[in-house]
DRENTORKOL-3810 file (N, C-alpha, C; in nm, 4 decimals):
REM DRENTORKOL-3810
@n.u->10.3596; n.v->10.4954; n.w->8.4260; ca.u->10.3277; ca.v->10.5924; ca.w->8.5264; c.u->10.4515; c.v->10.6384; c.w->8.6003
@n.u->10.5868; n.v->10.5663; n.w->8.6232; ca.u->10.6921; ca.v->10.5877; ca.w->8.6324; c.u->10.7499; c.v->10.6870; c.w->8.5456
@n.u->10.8492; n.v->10.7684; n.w->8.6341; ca.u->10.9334; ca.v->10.8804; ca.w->8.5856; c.u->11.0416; c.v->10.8220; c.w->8.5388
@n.u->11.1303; n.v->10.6771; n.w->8.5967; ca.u->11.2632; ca.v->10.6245; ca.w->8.5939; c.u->11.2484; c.v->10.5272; c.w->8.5046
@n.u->11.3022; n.v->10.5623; n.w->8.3956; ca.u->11.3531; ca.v->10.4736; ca.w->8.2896; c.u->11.2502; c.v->10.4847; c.w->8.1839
@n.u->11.2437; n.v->10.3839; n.w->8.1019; ca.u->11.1178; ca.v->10.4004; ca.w->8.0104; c.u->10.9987; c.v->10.3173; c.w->7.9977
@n.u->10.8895; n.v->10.3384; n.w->8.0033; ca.u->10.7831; ca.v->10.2416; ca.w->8.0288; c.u->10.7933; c.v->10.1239; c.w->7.9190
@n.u->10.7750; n.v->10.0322; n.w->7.9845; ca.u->10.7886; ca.v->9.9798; ca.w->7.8772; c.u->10.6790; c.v->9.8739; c.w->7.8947
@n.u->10.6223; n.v->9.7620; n.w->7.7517; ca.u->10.5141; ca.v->9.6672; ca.w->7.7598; c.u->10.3675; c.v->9.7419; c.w->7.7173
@n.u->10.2846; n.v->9.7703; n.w->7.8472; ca.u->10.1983; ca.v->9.8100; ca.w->7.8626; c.u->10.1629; c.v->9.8502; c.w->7.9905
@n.u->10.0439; n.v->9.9282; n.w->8.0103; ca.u->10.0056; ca.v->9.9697; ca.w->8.1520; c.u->9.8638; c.v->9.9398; c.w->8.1717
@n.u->9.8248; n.v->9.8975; n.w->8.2704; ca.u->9.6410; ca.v->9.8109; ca.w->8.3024; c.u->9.5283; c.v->9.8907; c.w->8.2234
@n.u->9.5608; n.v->10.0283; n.w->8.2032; ca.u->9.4408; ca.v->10.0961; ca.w->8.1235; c.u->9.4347; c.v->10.0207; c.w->7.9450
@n.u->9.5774; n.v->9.9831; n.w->7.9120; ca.u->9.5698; ca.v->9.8907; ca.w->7.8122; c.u->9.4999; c.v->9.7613; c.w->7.7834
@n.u->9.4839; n.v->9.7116; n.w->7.8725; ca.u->9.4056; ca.v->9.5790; ca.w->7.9459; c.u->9.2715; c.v->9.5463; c.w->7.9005
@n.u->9.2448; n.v->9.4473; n.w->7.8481; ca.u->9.1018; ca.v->9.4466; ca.w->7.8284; c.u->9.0812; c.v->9.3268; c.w->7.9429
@n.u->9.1482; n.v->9.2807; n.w->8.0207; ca.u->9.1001; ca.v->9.2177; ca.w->8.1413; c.u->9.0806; c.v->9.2892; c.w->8.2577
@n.u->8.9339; n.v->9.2512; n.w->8.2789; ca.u->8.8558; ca.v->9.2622; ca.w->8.3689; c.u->8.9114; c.v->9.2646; c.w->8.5187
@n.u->8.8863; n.v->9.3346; n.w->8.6113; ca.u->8.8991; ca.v->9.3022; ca.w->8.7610; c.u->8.8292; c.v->9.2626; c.w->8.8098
@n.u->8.8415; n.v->9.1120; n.w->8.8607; ca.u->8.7536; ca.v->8.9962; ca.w->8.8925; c.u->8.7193; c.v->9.0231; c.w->9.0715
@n.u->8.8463; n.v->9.0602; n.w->9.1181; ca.u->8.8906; ca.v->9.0572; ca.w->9.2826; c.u->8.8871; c.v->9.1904; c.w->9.3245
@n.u->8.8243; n.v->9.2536; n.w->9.3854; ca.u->8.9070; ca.v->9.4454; ca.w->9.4426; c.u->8.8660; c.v->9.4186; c.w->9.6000
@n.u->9.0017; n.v->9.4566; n.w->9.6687; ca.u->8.9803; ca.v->9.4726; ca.w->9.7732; c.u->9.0179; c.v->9.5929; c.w->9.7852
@n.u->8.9594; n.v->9.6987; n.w->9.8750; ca.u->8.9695; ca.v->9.8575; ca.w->9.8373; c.u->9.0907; c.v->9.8938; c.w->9.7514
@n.u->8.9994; n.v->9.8906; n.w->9.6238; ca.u->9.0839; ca.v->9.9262; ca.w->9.4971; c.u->9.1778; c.v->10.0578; c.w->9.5203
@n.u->9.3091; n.v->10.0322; n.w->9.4613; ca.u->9.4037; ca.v->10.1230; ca.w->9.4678; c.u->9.4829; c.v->10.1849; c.w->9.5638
@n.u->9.4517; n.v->10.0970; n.w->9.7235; ca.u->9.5420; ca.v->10.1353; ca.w->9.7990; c.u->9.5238; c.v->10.0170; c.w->9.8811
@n.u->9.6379; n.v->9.9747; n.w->9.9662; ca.u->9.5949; ca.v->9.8701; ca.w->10.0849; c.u->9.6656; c.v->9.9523; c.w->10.2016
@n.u->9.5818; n.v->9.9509; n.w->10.3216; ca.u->9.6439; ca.v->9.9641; ca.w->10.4400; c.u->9.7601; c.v->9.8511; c.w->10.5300
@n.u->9.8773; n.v->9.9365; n.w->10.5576; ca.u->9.9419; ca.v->9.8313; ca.w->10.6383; c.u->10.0067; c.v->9.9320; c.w->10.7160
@n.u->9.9482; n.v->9.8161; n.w->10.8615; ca.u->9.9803; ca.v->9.8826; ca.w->10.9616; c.u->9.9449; c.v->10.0994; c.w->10.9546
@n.u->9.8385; n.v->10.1296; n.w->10.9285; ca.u->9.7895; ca.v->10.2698; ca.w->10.9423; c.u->9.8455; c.v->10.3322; c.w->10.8249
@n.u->9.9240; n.v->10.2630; n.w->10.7243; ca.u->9.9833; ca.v->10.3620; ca.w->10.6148; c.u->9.9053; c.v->10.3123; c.w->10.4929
@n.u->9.8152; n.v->10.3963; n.w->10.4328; ca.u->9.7969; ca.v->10.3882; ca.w->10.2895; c.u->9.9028; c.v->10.3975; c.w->10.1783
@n.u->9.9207; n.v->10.2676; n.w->10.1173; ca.u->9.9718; ca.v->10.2220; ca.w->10.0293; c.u->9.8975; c.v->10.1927; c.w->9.8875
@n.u->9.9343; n.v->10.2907; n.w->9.7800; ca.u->9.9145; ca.v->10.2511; ca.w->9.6859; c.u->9.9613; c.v->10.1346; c.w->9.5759
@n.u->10.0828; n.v->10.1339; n.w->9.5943; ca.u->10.1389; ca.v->10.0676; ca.w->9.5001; c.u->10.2740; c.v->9.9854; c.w->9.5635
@n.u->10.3159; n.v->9.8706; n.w->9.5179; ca.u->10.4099; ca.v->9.7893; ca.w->9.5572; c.u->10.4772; c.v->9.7591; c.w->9.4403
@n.u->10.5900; n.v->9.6745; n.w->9.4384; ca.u->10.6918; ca.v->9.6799; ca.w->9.3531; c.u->10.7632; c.v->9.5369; c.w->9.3375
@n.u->10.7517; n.v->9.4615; n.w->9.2208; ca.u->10.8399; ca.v->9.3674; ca.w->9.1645; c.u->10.9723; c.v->9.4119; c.w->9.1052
@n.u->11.0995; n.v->9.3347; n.w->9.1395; ca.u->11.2161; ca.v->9.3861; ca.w->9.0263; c.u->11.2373; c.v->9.2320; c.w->9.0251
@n.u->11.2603; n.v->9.2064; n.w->8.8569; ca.u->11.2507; ca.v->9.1130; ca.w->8.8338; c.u->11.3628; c.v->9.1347; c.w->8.6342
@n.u->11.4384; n.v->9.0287; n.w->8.6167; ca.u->11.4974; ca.v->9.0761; ca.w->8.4691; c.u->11.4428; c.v->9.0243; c.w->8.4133
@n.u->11.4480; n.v->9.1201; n.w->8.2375; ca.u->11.3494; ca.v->9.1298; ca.w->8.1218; c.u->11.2800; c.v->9.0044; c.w->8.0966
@n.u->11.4019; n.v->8.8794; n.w->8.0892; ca.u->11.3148; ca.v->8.7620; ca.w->8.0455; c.u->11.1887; c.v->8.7323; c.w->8.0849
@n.u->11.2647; n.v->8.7532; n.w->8.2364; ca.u->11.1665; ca.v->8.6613; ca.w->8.3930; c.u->11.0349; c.v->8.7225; c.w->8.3159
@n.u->11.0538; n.v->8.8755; n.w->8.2856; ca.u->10.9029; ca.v->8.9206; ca.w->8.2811; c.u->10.8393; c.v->8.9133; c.w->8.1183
@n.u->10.8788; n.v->8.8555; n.w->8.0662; ca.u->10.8617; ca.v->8.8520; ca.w->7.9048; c.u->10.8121; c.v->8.7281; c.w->7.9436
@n.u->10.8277; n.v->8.6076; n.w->7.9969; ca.u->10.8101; ca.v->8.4957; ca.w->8.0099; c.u->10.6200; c.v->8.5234; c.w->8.0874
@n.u->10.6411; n.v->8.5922; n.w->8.1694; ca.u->10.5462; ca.v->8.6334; ca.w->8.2623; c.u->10.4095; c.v->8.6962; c.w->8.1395
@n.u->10.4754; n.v->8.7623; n.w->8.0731; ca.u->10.3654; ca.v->8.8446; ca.w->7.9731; c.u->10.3109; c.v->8.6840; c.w->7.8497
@n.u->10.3569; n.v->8.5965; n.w->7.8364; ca.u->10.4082; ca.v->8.4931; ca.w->7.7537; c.u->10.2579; c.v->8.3728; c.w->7.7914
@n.u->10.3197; n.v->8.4126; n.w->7.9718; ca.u->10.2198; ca.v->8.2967; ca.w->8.0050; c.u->10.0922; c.v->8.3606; c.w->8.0619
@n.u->10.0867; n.v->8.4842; n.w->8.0702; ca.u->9.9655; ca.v->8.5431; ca.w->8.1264; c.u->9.9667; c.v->8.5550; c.w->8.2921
@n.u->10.0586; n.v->8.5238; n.w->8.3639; ca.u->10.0963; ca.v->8.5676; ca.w->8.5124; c.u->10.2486; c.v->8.5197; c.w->8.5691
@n.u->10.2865; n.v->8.5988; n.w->8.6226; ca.u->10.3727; ca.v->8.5750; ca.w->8.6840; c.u->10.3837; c.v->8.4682; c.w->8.7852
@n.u->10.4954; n.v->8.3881; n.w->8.7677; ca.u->10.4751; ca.v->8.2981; ca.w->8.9144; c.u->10.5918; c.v->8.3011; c.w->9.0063
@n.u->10.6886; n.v->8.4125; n.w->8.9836; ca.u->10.7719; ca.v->8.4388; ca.w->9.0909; c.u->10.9251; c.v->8.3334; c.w->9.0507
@n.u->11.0356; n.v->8.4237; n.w->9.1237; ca.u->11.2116; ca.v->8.3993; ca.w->9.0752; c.u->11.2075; c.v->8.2686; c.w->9.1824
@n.u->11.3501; n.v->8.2252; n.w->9.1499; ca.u->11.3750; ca.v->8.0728; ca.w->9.2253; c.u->11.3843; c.v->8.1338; c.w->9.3307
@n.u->11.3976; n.v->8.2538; n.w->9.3832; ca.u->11.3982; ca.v->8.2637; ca.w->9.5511; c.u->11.2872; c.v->8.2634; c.w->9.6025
@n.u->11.1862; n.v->8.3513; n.w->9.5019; ca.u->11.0537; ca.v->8.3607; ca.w->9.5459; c.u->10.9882; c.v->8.1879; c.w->9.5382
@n.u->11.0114; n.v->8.0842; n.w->9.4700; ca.u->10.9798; ca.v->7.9836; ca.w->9.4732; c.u->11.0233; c.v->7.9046; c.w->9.5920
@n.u->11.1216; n.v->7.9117; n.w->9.6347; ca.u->11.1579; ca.v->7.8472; ca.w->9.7586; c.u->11.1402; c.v->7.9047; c.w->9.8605
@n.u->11.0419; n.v->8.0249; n.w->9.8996; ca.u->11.0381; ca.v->8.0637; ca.w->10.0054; c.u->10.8916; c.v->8.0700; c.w->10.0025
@n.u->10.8141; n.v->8.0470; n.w->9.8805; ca.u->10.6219; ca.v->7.9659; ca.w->9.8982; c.u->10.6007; c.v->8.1123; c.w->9.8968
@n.u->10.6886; n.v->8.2244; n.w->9.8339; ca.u->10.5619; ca.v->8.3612; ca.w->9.8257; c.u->10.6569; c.v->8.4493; c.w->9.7217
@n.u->10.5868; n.v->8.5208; n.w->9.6474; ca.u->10.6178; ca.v->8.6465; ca.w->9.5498; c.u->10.6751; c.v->8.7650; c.w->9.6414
@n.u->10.7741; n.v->8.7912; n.w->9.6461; ca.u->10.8461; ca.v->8.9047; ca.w->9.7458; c.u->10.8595; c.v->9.0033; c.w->9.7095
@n.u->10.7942; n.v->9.1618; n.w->9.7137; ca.u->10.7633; ca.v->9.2716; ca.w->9.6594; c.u->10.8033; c.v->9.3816; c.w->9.7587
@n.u->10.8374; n.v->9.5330; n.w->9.7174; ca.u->10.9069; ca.v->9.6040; ca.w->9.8150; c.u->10.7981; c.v->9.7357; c.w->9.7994
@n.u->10.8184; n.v->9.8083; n.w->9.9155; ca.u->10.7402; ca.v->9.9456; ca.w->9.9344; c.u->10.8379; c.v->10.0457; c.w->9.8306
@n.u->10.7829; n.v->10.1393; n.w->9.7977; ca.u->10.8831; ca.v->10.2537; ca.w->9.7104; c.u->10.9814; c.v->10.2744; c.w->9.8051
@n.u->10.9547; n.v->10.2987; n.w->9.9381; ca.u->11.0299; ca.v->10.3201; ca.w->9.9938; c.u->11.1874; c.v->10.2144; c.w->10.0697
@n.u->11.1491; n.v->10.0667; n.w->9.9963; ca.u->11.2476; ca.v->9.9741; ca.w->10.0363; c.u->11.2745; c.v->9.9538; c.w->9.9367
@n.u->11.2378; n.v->10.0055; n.w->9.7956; ca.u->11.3504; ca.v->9.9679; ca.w->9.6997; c.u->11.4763; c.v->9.9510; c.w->9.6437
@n.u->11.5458; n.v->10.0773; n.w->9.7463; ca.u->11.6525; ca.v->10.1038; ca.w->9.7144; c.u->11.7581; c.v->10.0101; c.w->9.8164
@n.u->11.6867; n.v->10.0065; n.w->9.8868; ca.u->11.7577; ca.v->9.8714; ca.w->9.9875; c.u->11.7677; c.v->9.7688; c.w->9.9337
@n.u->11.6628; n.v->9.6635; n.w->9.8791; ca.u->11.6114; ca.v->9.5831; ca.w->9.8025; c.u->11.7231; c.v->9.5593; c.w->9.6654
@n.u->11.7036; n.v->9.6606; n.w->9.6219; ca.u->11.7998; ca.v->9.6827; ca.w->9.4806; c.u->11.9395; c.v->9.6330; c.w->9.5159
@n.u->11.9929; n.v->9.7031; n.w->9.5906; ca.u->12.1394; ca.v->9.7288; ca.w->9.6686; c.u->12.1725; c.v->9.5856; c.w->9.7525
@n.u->12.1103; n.v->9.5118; n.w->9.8013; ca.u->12.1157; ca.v->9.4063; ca.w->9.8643; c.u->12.1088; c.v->9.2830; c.w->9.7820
@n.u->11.9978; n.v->9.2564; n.w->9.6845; ca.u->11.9402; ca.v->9.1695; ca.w->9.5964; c.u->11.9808; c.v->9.1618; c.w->9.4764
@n.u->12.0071; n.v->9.2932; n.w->9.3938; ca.u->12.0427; ca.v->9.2945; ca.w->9.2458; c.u->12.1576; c.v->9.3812; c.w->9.2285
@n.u->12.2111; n.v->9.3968; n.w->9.2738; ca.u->12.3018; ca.v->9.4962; ca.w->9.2554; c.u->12.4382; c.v->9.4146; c.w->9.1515
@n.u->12.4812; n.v->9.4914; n.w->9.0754; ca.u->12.5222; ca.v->9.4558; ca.w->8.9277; c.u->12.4942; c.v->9.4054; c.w->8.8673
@n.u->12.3612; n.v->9.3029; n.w->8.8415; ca.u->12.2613; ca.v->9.2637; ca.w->8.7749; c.u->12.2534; c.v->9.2975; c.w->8.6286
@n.u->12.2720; n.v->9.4169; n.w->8.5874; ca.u->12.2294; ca.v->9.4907; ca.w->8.4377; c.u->12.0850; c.v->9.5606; c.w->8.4438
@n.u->12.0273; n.v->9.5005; n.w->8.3192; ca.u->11.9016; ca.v->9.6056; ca.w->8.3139; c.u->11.8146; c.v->9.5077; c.w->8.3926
@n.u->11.7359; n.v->9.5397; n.w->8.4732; ca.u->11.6627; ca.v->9.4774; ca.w->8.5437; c.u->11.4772; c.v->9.5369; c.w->8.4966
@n.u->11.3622; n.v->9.4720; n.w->8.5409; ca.u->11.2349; ca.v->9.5647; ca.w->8.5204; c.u->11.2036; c.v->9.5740; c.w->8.6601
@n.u->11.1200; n.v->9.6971; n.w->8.6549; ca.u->11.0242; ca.v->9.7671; ca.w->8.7523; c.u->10.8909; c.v->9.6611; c.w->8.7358
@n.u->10.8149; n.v->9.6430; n.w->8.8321; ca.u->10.6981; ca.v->9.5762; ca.w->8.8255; c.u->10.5978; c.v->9.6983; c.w->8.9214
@n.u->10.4948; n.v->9.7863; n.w->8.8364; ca.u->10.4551; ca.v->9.8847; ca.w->8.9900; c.u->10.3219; c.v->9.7985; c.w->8.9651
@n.u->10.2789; n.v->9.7346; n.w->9.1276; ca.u->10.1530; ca.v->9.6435; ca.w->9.1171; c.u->10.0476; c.v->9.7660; c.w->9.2290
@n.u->9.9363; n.v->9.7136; n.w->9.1496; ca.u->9.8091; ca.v->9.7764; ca.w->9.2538; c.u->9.7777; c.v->9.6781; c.w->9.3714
@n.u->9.8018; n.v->9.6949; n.w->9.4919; ca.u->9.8141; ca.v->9.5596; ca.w->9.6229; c.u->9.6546; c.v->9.5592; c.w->9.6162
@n.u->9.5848; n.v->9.6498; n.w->9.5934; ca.u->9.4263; ca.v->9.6614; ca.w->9.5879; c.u->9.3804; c.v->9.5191; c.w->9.5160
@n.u->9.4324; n.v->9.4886; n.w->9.4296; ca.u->9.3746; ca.v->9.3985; ca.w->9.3689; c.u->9.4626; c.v->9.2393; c.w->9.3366
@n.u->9.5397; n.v->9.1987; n.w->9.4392; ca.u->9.5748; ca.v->9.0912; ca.w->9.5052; c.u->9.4911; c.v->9.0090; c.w->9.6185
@n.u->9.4063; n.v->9.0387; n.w->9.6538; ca.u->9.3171; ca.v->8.9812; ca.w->9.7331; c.u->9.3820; c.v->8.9667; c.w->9.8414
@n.u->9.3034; n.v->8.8131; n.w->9.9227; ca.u->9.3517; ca.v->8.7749; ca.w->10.0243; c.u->9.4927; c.v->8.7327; c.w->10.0106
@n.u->9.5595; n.v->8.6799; n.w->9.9410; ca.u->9.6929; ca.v->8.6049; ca.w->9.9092; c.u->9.8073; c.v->8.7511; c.w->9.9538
@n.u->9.8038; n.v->8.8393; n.w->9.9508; ca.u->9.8500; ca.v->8.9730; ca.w->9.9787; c.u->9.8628; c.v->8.9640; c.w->10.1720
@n.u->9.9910; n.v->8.9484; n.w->10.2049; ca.u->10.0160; ca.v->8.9524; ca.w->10.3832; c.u->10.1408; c.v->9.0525; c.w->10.3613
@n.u->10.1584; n.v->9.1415; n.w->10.4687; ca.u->10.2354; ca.v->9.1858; ca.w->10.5477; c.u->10.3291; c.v->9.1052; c.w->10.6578
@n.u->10.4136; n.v->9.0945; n.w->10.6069; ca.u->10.5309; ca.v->9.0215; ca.w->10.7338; c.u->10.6720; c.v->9.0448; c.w->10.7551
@n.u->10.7295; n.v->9.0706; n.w->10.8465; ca.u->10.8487; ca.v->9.1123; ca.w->10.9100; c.u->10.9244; c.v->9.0565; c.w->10.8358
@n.u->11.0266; n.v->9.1673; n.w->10.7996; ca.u->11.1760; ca.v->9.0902; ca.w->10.7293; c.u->11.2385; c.v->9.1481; c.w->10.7827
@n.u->11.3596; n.v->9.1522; n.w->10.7403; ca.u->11.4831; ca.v->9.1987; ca.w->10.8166; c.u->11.4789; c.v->9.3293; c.w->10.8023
@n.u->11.5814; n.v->9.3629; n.w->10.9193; ca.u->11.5626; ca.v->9.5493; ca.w->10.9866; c.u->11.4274; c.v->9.5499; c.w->11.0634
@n.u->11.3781; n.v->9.4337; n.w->11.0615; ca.u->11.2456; ca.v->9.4887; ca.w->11.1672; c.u->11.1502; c.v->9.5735; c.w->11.0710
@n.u->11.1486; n.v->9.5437; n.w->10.9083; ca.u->11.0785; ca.v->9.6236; ca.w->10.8067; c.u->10.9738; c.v->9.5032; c.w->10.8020
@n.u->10.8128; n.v->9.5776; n.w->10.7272; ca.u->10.7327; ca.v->9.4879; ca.w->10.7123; c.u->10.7337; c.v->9.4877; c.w->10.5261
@n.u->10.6943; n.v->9.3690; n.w->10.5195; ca.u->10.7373; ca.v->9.3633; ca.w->10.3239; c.u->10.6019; c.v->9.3228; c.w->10.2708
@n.u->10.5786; n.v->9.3212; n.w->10.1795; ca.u->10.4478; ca.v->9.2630; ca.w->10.1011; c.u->10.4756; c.v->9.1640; c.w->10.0494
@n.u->10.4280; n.v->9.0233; n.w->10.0929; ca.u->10.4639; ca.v->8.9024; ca.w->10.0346; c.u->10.3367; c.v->8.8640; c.w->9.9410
@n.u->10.3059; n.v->8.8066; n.w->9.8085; ca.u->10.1910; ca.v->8.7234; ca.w->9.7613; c.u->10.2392; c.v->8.5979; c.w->9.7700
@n.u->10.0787; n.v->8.5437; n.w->9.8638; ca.u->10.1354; ca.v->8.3648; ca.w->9.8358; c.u->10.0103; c.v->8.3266; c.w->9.7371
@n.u->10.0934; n.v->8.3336; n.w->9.6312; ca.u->10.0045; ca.v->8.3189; ca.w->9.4761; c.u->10.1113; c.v->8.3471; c.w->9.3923
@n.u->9.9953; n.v->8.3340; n.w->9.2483; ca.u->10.0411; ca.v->8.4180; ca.w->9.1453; c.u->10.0310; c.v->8.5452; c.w->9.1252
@n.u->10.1178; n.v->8.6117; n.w->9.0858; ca.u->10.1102; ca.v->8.7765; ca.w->9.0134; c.u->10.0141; c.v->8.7554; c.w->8.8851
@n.u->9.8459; n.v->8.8155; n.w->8.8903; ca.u->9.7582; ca.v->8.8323; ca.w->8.8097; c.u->9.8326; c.v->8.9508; c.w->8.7205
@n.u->9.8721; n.v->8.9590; n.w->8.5843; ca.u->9.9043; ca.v->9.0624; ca.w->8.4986; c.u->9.7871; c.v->9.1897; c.w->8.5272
@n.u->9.6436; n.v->9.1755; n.w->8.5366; ca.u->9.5583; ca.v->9.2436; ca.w->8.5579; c.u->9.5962; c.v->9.3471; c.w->8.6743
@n.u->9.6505; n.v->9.2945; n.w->8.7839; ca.u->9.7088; ca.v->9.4094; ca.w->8.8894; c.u->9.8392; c.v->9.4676; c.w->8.8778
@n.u->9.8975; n.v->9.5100; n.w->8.7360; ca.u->10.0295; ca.v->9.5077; ca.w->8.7160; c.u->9.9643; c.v->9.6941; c.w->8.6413
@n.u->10.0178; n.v->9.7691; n.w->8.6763; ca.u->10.0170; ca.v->9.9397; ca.w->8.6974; c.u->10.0973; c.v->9.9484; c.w->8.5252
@n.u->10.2292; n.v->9.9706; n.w->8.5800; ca.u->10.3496; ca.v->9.9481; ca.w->8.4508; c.u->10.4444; c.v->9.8603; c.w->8.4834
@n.u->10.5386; n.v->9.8889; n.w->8.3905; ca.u->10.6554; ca.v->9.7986; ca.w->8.3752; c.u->10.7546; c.v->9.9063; c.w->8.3302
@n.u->10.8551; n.v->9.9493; n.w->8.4400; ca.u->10.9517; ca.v->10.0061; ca.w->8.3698; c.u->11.0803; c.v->9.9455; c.w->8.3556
@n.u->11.1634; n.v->10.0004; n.w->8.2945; ca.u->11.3381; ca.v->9.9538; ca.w->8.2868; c.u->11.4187; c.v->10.0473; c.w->8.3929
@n.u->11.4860; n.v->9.9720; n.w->8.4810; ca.u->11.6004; ca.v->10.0115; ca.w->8.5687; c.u->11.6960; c.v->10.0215; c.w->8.4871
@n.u->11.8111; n.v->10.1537; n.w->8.4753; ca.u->11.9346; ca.v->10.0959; ca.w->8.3944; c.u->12.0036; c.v->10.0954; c.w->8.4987
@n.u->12.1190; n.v->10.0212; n.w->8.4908; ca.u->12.2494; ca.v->10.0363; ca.w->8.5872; c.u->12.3562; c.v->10.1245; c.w->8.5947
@n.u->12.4049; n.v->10.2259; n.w->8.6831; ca.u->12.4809; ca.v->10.2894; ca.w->8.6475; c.u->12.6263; c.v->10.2069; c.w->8.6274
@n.u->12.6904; n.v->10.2783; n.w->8.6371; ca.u->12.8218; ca.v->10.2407; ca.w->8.6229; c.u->12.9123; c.v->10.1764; c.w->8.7753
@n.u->12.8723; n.v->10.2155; n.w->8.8877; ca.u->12.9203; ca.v->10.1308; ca.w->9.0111; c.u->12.8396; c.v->10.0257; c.w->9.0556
@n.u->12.7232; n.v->9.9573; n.w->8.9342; ca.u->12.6302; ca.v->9.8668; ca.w->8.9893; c.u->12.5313; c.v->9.9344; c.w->9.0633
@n.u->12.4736; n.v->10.0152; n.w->9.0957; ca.u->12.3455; ca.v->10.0555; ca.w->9.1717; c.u->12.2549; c.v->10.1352; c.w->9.0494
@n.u->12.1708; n.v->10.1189; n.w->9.0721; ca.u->12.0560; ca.v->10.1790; ca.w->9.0315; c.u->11.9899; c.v->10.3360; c.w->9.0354
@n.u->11.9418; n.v->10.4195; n.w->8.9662; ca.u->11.8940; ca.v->10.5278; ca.w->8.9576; c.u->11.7520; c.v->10.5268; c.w->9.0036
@n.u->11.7237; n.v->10.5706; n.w->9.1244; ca.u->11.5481; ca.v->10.5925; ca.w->9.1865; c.u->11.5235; c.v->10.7508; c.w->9.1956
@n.u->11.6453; n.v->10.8179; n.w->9.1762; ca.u->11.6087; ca.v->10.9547; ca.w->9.2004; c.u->11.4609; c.v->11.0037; c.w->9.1759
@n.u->11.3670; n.v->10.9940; n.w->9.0637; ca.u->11.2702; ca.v->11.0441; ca.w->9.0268; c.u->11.1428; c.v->10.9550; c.w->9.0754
@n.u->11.2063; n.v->10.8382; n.w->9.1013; ca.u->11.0911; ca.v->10.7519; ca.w->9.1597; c.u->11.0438; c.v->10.8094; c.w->9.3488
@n.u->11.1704; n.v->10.8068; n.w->9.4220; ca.u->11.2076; ca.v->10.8683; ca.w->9.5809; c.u->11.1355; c.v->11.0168; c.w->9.5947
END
């Protein structure tokens, strides 16, 4: 469903799993803003491993901090630039927050921004697409078409 890079894997209409959980499917409110979609960046393995075992269970940071750490479209590029930056090819994760349930909180991170944390697993079932980030050449990332 992404413009940036190339889809890659599969996308949930591929899915023959069921949605067990919907909490108003396809968008979550935070704080008065309808939000459709949230965002894993995570590299190829992490997520090959993830497709391997049937859910994601989150990077050693996300493990030591007891939650799956996911960004708004609009904090990605912060996110990217702060977190991965010269990394290589990294993946896009675009998740539906609709169907994370309760485990899905809003909480303050730095800049006084609110982030989407899961304290769970990433169900593959709420996973939109999967695209490829490439890297340019000074280490940052291309969002132009995503922004």
């Amino acid at each position: 469903m992404s413009r940036a890079g190339a889809v890659l894997s599969w996308r949930r209409s591929d899915l023959t799993v069921p949605r067990v959980f919907v909490i108003n499917p396809g968008n979550v409110s935070r704080r008065g803003q309808t939000v459709q979609r949230i965002y894993k960046i995570c590299p190829p393995s992490a997520w090959r491993e993830a497709e391997r075992a049937g859910v994601y269970t989150g990077s050693a940071d996300d493990m030591r901090d007891g939650f799956i750490h996911f960004s708004t479209l609009e904090q990605l590029e912060q996110t990217l630039r702060r977190h991965f930056a010269g990394q290589g090819a990294l993946f896009l994760i675009a998740v539906d927050p609709g169907l994370l349930g309760e485990g899905l909180r809003w909480e303050r991170g730095s800049h006084d921004q609110w982030f989407p944390h899961l304290y769970g697993k990433l169900e593959l079932a709420a996973v939109i697409a999967v695209t490829a980030l490439n890297m340019r050449a000074d280490g940052t990332y291309d969002l132009t078409e995503m922004l």
